[in-house]
C-alpha positions as CSV (number, residue, x, y, z in Angstrom):
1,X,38.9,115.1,68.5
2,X,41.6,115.5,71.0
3,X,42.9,119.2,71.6
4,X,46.5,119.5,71.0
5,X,49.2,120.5,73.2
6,X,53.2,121.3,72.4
7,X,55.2,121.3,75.5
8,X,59.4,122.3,75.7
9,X,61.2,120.9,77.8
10,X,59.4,117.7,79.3
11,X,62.4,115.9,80.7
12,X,61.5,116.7,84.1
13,X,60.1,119.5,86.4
14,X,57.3,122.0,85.1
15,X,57.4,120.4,81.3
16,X,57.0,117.0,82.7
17,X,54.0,117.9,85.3
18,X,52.2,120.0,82.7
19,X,52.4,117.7,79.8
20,X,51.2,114.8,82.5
21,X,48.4,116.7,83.6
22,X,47.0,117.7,79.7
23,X,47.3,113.8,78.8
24,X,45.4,113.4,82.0
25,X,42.7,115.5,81.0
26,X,42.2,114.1,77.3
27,X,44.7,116.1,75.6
28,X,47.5,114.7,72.6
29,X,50.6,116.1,74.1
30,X,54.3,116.2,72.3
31,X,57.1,117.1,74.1
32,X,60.6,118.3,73.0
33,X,64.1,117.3,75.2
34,X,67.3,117.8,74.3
35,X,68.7,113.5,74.5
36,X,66.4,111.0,73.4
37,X,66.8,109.4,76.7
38,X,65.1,112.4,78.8
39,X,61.9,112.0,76.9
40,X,61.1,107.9,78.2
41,X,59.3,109.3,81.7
42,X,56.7,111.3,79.5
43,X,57.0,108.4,77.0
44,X,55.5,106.3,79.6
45,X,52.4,108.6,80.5
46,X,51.4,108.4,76.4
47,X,53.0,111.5,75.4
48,X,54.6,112.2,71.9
49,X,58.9,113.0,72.2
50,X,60.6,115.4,69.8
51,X,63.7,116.6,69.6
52,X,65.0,120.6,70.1
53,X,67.8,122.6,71.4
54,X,65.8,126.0,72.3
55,X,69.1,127.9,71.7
56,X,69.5,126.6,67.8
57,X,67.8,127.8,64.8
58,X,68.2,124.9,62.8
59,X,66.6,122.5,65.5
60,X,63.6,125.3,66.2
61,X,62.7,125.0,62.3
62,X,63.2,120.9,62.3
63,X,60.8,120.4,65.5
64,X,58.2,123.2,64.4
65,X,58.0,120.6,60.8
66,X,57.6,117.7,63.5
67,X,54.7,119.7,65.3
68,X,53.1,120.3,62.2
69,X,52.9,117.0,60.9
70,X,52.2,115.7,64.1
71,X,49.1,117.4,64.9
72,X,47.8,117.3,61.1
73,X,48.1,121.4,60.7
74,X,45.7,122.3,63.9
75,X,47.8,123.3,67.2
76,X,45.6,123.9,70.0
77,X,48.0,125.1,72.6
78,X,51.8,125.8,73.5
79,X,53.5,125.8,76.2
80,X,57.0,127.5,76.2
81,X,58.1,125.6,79.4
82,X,62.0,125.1,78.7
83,X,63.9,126.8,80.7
84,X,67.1,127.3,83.2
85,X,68.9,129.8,85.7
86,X,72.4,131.3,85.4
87,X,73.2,132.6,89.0
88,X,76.2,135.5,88.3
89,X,76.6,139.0,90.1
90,X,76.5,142.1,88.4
91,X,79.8,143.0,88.9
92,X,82.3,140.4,87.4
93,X,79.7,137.9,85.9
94,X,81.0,136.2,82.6
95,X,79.3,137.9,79.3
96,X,78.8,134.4,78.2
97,X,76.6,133.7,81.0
98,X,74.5,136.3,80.4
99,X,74.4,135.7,76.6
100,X,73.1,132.1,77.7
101,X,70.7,133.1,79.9
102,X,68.8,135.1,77.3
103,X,69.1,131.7,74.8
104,X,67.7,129.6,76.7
105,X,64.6,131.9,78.7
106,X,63.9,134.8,76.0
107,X,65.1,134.1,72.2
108,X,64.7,130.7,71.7
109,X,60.8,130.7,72.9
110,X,60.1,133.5,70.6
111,X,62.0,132.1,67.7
112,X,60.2,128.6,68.1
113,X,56.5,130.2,68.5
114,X,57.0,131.8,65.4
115,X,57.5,128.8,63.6
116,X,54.1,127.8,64.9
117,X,51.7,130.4,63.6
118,X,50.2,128.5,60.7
119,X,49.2,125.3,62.8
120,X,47.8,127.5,65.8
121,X,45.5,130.0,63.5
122,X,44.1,126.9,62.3
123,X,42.9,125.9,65.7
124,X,42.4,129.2,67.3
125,X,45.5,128.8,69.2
126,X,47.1,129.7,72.6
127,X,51.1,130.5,73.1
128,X,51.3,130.2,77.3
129,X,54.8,131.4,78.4
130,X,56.1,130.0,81.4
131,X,57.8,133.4,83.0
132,X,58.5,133.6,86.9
133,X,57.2,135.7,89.9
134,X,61.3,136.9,89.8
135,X,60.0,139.3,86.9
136,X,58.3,141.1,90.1
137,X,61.1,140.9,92.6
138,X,64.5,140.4,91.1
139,X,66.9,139.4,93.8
140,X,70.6,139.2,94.1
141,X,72.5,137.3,92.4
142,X,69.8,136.3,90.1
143,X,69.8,139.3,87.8
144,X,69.7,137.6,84.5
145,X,67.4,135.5,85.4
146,X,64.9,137.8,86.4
147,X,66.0,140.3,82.9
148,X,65.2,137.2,80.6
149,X,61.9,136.4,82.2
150,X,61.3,139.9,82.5
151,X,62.6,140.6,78.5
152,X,60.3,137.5,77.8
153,X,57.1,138.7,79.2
154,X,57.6,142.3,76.7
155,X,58.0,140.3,73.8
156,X,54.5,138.3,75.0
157,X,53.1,141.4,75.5
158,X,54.1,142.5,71.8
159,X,53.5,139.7,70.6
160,X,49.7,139.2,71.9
161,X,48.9,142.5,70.2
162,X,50.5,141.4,66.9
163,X,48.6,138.3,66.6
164,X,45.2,139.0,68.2
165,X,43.9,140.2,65.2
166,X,44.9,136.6,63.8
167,X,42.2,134.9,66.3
168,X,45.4,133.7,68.1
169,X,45.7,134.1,72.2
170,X,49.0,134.9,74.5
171,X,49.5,134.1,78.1
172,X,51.9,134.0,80.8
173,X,52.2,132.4,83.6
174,X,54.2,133.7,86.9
175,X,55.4,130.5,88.6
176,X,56.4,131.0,92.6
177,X,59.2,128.3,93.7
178,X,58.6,124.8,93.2
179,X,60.6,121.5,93.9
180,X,62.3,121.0,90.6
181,X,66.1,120.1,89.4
182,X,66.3,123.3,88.3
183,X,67.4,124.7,91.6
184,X,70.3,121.5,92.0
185,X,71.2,122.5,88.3
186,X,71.6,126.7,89.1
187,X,72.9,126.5,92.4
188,X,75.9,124.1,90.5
189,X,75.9,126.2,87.9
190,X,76.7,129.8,90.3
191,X,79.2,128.2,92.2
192,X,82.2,129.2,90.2
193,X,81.3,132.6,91.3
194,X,82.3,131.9,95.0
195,X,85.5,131.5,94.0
196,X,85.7,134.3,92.2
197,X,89.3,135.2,91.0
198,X,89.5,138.1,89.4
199,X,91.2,142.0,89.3
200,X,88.4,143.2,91.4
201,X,89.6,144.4,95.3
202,X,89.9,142.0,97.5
203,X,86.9,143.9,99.1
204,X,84.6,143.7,96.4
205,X,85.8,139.2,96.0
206,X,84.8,138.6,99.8
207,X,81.8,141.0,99.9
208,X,80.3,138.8,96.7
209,X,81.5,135.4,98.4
210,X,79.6,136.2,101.5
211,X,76.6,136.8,99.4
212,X,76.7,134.0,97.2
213,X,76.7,131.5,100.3
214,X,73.5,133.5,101.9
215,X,71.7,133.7,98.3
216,X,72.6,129.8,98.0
217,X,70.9,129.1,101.2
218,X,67.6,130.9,101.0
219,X,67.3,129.6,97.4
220,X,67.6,126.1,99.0
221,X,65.9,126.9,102.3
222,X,63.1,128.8,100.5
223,X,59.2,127.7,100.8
224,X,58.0,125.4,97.5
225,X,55.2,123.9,96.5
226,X,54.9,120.7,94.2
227,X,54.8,121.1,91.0
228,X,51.5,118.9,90.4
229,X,50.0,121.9,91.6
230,X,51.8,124.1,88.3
231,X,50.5,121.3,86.3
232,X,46.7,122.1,86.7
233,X,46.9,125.3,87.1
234,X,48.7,125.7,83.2
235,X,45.6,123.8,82.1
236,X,43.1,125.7,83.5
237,X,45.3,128.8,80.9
238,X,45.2,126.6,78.2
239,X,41.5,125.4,78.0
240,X,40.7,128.9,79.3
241,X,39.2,129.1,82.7
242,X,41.8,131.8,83.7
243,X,40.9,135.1,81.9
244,X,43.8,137.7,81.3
245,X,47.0,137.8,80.3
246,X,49.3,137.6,83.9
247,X,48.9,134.5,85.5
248,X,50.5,134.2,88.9
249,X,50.5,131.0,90.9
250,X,48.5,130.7,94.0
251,X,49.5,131.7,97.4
252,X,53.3,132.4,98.3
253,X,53.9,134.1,94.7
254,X,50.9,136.2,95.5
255,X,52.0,137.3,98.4
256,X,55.4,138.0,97.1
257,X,54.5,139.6,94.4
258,X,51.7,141.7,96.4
259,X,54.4,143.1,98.6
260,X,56.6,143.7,95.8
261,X,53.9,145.7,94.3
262,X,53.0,147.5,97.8
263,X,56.6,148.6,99.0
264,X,58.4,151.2,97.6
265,X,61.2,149.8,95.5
266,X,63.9,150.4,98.0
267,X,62.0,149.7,101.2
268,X,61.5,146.0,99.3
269,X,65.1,146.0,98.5
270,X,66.0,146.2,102.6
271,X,63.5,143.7,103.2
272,X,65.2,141.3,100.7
273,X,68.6,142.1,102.4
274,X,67.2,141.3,105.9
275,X,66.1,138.2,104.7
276,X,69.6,137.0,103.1
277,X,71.2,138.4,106.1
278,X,69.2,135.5,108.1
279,X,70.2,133.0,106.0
């Protein structure tokens, strides 16, 4: 029988890539969106569409029944792929921003893989987390992100130990940059901030303008890779050819998060600051 594979997020980007790559390689893959409508390019490839909102209880409990009836009670694999960025600074960012951020990247997944345990100790199961190399080097301007991914991979952690014992297996994967919507999406989304009207000095307004438009441009300007590339190596995770519990993409990540490792924390800070400064 086909191995079974749940996938968040599928609309476009990593979800899409990854899904397309297990039904490639003989799996049965369904995929949650948010709109009907977003699910019709995986619909195409052969893939199952559910529906979930990641940030809502009551849809986490109605797709994990979906999941469960879909793959008969025996869920191979996981993939917590949904996921956005909320550019803000740490000095007059919007609580609700942060709130959101954590939603989307660090609650929801745990929520929803809960609601999965029964189905994956039937199959001997793997929960992959999609996390990002930002865990390693968080940057300006892109705090929260990097706190949610980084609060995400503790709770894997935790979680792995809680469940091994339960024949059930963790992972997660450090994604570089890749050419996805979700940099058009987050670099919309952080604009209000160069604008930013507020009670803080005039000073402290321009200082955080400046920065925004140089943050802006590297993110742009930045190498990437193609996604494909995310796509097989997630697989190679999930039918376990990749042994451990980190998983960081080939190449640029690497490196990054090499250097990262290498430099002391502040020496790496200047180096990210010469970096924007060229931007």
């Amino acid at each position: 029988m086909s191995r079974t594979m749940v996938v968040t997020g599928v609309s476009s980007g990593f979800g899409l890539v990854i899904a397309a790559e297990a039904l490639a390689q003989g799996w049965r893959v369904l995929g949650s969106v948010r709109r009907e409508p977003d699910g019709e390019a995986l619909r195409k490839l052969g893939g199952d569409i559910g529906l979930l909102d990641i940030c809502d209880e009551a849809s986490c409990a109605a797709f994990a029944e979906q999941v469960n009836a879909w793959c008969e009670g025996s869920l191979d694999c996981v993939v917590h792929n949904a996921g956005t960025a909320y550019p803000a600074p740490m000095i007059g960012a919007e609580r609700q921003d942060f709130r959101q951020q954590f939603e989307v990247n660090t609650i929801g997944h745990i929520d929803f893989n809960a609601r999965l345990v029964e189905p994956m100790m039937n199959a001997g199961g793997i929960s992959i987390f999609i996390s990002s190399v930002s865990t390693q080097m968080p940057t300006a301007l892109l705090g929260a992100y990097a706190a949610s991914k980084r609060a995400l991979e503790a709770m894997a952690e935790s979680l792995a130990m809680e469940v091994a014992p339960l024949g059930l297996r963790v992972a997660v994967v450090r994604p570089g940059s890749y050419r996805t919507a979700i940099w058009e999406t987050s670099v919309k989304r952080g604009a209000k901030y160069l604008e930013l009207d507020s009670n803080l000095p005039s000073r402290v307004q321009e200082h955080y303008q400046r920065l925004g438009k140089k943050v802006r441009r590297a993110a742009v300007d930045q190498p990437m890779a193609e996604p494909a590339q995310l796509g097989r190596f997630v697989l190679q995770v999930a039918a376990g050819k990749r042994r451990g519990f980190y998983h960081t993409t080939p190449l640029f990540a690497k490196t990054q998060q090499f250097f990262a490792w290498l430099l002391p924390t502040r020496v790496f800070h200047r180096l990210i600051r010469w970096v924007l400064g060229r931007s």
